[in-house]
DRENBA-694889 format. One record per atom (N, C-alpha, C): x, y, z. Coordinates in steps of 0.1 Angstrom, whole numbers, plus 2048, in hexadecimal, padded with zeros to 3 digits. Layout:
BEGIN
XYZ ...
***
This chain:
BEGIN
77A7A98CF 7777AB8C1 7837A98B8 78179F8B4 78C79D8A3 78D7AE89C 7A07AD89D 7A47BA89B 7B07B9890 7B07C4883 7BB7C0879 7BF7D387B 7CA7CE881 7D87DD882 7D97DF873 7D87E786C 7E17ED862 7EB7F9863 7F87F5862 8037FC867 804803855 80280F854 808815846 80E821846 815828841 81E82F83C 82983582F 82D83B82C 83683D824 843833822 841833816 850829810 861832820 86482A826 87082A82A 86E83083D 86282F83C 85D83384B 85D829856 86381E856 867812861 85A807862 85280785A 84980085F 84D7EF85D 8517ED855 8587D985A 85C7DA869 8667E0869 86D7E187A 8617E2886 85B7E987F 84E7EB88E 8437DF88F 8407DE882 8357CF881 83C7C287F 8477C0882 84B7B488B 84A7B889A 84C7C489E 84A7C38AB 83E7C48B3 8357C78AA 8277CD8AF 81F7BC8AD 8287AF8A0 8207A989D 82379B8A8 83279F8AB 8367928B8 82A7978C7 82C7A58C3 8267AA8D2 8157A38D5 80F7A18CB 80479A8C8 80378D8C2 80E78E8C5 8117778BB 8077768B0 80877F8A9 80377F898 80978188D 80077E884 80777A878 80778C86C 810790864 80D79A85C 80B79784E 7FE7A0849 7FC7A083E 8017AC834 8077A982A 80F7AF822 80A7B3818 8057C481C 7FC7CC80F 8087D5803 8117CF804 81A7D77FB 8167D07E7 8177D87E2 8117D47D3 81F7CF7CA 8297CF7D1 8357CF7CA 8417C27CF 83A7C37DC 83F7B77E2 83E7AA7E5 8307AA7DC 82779F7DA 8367957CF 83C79D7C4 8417967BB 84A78F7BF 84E7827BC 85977C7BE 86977E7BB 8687827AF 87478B7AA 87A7997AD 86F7A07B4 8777AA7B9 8787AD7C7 8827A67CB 8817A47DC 88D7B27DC 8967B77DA 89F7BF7DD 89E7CD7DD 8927D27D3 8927DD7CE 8827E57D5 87D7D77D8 86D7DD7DD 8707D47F1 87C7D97F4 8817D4805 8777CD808 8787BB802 86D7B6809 8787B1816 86F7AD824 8767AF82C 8827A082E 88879F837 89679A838 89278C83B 89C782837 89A77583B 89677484B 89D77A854 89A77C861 88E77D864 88B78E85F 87B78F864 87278485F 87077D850 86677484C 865769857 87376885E 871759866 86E760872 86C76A877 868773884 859771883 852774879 843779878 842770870 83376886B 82F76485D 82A76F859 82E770849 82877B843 821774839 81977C830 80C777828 81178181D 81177F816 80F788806 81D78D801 825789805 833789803 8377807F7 83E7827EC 84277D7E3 83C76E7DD 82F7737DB 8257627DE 8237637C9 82376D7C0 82476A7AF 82E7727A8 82D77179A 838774792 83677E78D 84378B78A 83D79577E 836791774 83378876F 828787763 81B781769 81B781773 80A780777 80578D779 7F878B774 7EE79977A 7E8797784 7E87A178D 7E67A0799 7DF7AE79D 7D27B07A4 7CF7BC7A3 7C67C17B4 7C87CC7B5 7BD7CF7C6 7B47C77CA 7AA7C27BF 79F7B87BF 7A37AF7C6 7AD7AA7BD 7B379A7C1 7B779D7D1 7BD7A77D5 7C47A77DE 7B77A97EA 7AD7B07E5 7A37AD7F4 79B7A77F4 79D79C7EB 79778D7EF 79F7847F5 7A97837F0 7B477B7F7 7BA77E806 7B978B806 7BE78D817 7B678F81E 7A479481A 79D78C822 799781826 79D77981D 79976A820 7A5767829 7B776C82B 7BB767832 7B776C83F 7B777983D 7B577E84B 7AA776854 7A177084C 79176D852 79975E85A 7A7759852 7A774C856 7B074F865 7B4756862 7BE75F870 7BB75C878 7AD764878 7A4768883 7A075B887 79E74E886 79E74788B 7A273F898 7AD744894 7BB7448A0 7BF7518AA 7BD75A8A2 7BE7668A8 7B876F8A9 7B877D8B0 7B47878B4 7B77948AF 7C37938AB 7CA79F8A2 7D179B89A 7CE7A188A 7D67A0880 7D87AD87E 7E57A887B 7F07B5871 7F27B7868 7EF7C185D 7F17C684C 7F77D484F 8007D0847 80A7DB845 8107DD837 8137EC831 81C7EC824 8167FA822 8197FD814 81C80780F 81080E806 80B801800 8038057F7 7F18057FA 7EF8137F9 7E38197FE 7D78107F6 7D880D7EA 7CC80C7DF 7C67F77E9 7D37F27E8 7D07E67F1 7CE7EA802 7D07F3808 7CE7F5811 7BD7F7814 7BB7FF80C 7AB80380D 7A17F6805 7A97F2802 79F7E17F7 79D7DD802 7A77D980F 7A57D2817 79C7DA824 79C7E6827 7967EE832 7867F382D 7877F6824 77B7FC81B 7717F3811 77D7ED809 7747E7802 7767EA7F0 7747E47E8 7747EC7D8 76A7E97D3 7667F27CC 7547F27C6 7547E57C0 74A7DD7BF 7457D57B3 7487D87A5 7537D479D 7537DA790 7537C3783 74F7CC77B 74E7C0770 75C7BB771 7597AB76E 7667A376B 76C7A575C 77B7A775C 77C7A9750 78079E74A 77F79D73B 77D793735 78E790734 791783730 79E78272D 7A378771E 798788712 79C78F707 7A079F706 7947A5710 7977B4712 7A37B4718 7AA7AE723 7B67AD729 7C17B0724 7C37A171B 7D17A270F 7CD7AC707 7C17AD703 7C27BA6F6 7CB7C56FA 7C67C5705 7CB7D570C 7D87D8711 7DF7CD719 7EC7C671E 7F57C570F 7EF7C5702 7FD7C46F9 7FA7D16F1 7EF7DA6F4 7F27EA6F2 7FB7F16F9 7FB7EF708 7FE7F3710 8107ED70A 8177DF70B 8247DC709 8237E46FC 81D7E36F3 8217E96E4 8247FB6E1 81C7FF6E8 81980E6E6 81C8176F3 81B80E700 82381B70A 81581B713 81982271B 810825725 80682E721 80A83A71C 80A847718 7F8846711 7FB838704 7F28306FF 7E2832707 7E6827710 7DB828718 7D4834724 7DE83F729 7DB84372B 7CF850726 7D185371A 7CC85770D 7BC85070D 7BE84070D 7AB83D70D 7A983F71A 7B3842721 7A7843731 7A884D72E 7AC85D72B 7A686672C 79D86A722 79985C718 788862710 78085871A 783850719 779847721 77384E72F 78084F739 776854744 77E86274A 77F869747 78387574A 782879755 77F879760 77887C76F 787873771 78686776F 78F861779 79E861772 7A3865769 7A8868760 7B1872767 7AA87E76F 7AD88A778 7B1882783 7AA87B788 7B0875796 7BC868798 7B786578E 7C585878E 7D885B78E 7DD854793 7EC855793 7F284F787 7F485B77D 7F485576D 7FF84D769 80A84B775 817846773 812837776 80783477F 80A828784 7FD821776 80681D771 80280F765 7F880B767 7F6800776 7EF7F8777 7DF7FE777 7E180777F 7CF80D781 7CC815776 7D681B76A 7CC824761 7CA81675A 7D580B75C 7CC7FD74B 7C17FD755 7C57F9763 7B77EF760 7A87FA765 7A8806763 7A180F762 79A813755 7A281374C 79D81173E 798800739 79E7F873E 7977EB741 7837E9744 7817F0752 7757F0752 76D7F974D 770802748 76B80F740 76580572D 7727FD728 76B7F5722 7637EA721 7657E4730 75E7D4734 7537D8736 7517E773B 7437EA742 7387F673A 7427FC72F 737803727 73B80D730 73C813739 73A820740 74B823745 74782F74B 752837753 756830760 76682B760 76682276E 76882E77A 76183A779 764840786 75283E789 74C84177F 73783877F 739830787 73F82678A 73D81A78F 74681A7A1 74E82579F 7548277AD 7488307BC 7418267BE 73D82B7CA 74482F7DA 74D8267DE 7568327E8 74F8297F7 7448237F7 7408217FE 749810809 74F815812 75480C819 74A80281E 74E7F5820 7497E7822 74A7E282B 7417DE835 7447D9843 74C7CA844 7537CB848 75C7C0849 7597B7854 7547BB864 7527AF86B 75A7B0876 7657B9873 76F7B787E 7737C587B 77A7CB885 77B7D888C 78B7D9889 7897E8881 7977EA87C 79E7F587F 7AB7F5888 7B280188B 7C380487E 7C180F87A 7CB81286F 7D481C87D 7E181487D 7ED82087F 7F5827872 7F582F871 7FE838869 80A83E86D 81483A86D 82483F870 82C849864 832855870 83385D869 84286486C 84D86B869 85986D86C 85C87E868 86588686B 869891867 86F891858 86B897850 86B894843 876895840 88089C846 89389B83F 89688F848 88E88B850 89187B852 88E86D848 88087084C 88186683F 886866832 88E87182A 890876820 89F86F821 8A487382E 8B186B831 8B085C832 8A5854838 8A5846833 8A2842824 89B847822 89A846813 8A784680E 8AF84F80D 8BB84D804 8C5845808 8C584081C 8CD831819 8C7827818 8BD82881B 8B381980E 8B7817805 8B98227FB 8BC8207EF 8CC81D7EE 8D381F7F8 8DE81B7F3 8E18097FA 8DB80B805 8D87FC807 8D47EF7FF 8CC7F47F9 8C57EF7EE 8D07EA7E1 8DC7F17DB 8E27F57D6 8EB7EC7D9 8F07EC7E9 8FC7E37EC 8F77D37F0 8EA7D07EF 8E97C67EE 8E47C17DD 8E67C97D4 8E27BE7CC 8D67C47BF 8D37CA7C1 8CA7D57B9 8CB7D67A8 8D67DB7A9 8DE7DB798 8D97D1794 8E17C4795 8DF7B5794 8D27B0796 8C67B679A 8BC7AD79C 8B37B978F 8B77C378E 8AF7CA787 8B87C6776 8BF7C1779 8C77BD769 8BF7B0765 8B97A976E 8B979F76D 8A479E769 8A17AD76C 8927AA769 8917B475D 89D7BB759 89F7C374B 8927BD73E 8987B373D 8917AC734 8807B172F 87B7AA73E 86D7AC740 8687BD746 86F7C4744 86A7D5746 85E7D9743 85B7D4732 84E7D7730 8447D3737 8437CB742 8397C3750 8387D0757 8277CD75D 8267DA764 82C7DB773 82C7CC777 8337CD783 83E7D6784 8457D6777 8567DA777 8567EA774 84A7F4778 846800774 847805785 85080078C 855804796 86180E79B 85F8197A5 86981E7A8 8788187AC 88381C7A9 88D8127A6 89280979F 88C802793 88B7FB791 88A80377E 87E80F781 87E815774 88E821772 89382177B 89C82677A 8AB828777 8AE81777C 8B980F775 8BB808763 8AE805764 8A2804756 8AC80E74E 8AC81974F 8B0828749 8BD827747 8C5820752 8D381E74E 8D5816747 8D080B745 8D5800740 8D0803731 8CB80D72F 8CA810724 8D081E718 8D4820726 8E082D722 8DA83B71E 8CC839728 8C984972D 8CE84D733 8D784A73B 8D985574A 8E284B74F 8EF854757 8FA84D75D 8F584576A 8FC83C76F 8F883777A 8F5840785 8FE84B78B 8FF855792 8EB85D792 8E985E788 8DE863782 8CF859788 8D584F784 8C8841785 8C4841796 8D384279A 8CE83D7AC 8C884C7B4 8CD8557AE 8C88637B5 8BA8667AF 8B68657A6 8A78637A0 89C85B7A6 8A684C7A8 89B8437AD 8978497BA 8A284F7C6 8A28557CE 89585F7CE 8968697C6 88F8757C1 87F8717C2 87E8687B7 8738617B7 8698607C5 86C8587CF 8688537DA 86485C7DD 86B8687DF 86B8757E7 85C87B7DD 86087C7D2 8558847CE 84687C7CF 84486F7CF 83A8687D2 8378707E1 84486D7E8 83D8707F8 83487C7F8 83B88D7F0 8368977F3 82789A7EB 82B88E7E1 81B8947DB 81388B7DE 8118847ED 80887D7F4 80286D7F3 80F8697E7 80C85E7E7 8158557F1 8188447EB 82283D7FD 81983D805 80A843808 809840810 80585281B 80D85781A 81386181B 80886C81F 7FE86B819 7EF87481D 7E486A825 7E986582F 7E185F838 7DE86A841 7E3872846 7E487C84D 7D3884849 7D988A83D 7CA88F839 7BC882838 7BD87982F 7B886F82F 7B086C83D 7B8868847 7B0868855 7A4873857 7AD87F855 7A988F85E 79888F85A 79388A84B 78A888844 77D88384A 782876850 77886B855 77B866868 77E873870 78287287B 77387C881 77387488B 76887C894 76E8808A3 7798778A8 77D87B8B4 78D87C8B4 7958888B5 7A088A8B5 7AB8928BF 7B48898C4 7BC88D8D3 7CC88B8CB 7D58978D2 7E18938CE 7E488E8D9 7ED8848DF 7F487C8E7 8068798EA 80787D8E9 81787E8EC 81C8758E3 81D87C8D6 81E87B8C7 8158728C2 80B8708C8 8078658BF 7F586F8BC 7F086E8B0 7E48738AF 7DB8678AC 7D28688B4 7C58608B7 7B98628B3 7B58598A9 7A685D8A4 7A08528A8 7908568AB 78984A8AE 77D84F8A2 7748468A4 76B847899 75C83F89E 7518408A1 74483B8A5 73C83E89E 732837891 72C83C889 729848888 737852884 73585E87F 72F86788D 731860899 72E86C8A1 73786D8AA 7388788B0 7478778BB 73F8778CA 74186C8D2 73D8688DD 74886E8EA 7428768F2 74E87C8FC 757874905 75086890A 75585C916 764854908 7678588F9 76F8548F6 77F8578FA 778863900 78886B903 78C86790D 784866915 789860924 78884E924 784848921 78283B921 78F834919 79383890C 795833902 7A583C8FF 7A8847900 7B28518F7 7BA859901 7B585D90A 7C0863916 7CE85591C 7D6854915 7DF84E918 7EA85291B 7F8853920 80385C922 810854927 818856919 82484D91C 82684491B 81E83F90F 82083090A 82382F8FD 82C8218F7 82C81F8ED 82481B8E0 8288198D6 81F8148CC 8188088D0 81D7FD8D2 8197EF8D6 80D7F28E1 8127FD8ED 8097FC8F8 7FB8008F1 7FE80B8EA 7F28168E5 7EA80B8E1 7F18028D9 7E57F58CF 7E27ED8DB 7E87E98E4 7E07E38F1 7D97E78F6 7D67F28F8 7CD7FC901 7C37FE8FA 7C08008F2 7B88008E2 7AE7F68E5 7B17E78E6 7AB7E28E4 79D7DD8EC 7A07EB8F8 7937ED8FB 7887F08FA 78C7F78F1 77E8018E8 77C7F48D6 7707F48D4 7687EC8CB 76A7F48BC 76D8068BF 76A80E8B4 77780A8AB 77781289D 780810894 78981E89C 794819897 79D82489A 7AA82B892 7A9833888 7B783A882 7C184288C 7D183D888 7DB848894 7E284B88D 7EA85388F 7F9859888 801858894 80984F893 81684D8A0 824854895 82985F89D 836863894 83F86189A 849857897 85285489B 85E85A8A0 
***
């Protein structure tokens, strides 16, 4: 059965390192669900991966448009299903990997049917938003649709515009139009979730950020100064040098913030970061394994021959676990902690 790995995690949790090795182990190609790394200009600040790895693996969605293109979840799970489908042509396992959950789930789930928006409502909205601040729009999404208003991540730009976007294209409340209902895709999907000791990762995190730093950072964020008001540039890191260069806050200040930032994304469950719960939700059959936790899933019923057939494994690696796997037909969520 045609099979697409999704390797996801928290910002600074090793996953490049592992999906080259998980992607040579399977002579496949990875698809790149990160929302930030799509851009071309910001290769430094959003770690797209190294000239090495790109020529190790082909990767897909990697630095392919410009901060002034709009680019949105939609776009993105049409487009990587269409590559994936060409994949599968050649192959048997594809790899998607990154950070960002909202494309993650476009591509595993699915996103409701919502109205096209017109290109005048677009710019209308796009030169409120540069003119008057975020704050702006936040404001009509909470008359317009209030439900989602409560659930949305108010910092992130892109989804309250284009949330108040269909709220106007459509006459109604865009959480009305959110049915939730995942979409059968055709092919059989196992999500790994990688996870670390949290004063661990808290410690990669801050030499990321200085890595990041010593290669070039300052300089590439001076150089997208300009275009700030772009939603792309409403990025961790990126909004934080922003600050300096403007003579809010010492340098000293900008890099321990940006730091800060990450961290606080992690604990309040965004990154990725609530897969854990996320899984726990929609699991029917659950074994811990010598760190690795295993969920299988069979239309919603837990079948006993899974345990023994399928999940009693002992003393194998990540790579093996996805070999062994590909026994069983079912979907499968794991948390491997590294």
């Amino acid at each position: 059965m045609k099979t697409l790995l999704v390797l996801l995690g928290p910002t600074g949790v090793g996953k490049t390192d592992l999906s080259i090795g998980i992607a040579k182990a399977f002579g496949t190609e990875i698809i790149s669900c990160d929302s930030r790394q799509i851009y071309k200009e910001m290769r430094i600040g959003t770690a797209v991966p190294s000239s090495g790895q790109l020529a190790a693996v082909r990767h897909h969605f990697i630095q392919m448009i410009s901060v002034h293109d709009y680019y949105n979840s939609w776009q993105f799970e049409v487009q990587a299903l269409e590559r994936i489908r060409e994949l599968f042509q050649e192959k048997e396992v594809v790899l998607m990997t990154g950070g960002s959950m909202l494309y993650i789930d476009a591509v595993c789930k699915g996103i409701d049917d919502i109205p096209t928006i017109s290109p005048e409502l677009r710019t209308g909205l796009m030169e409120v938003y540069e003119r008057e601040g975020l704050e702006s729009i936040r404001q009509m999404l909470k008359e317009l649709d209030p439900v989602f208003y409560g659930q949305v991540d108010l910092n992130n730009g892109k989804r309250v515009l284009h949330a108040v976007e269909v709220c106007r294209m459509a006459g109604v409340p865009y959480s009305s139009l959110r049915k939730n209902t995942p979409k059968d895709r055709g092919f059989r999907i196992v999500r790994i979730g990688l996870n670390r000791e949290r004063e661990e990762l808290y410690a990669r995190i801050d030499r990321r950020v200085d890595l990041m730093l010593e290669e070039g950072l300052e300089d590439e964020a001076r150089r997208l100064w300009p275009l700030r008001h772009l939603n792309a540039l409403n990025t961790v890191g990126y909004k934080e040098l922003f600050d300096y260069f403007e003579g809010k806050t010492d340098y000293a200040e900008a890099v321990r913030h940006s730091s800060q930032q990450v961290l606080c994304r992690i604990d309040q469950g965004k990154c990725c970061h609530g897969i854990l719960t996320e899984f726990r939700h929609e699991i029917a059959v659950h074994n811990v394994i010598e760190g690795i936790e295993c969920h299988g899933k069979h239309h919603g019923k837990c079948h006993g021959h899974h345990k023994g057939k399928y999940f009693l494994f002992f003393h194998i690696s990540l790579v093996h676990f996805l070999l062994l796997i590909q026994q069983t037909p079912h979907n499968i969520s794991a948390v491997w902690r590294k």
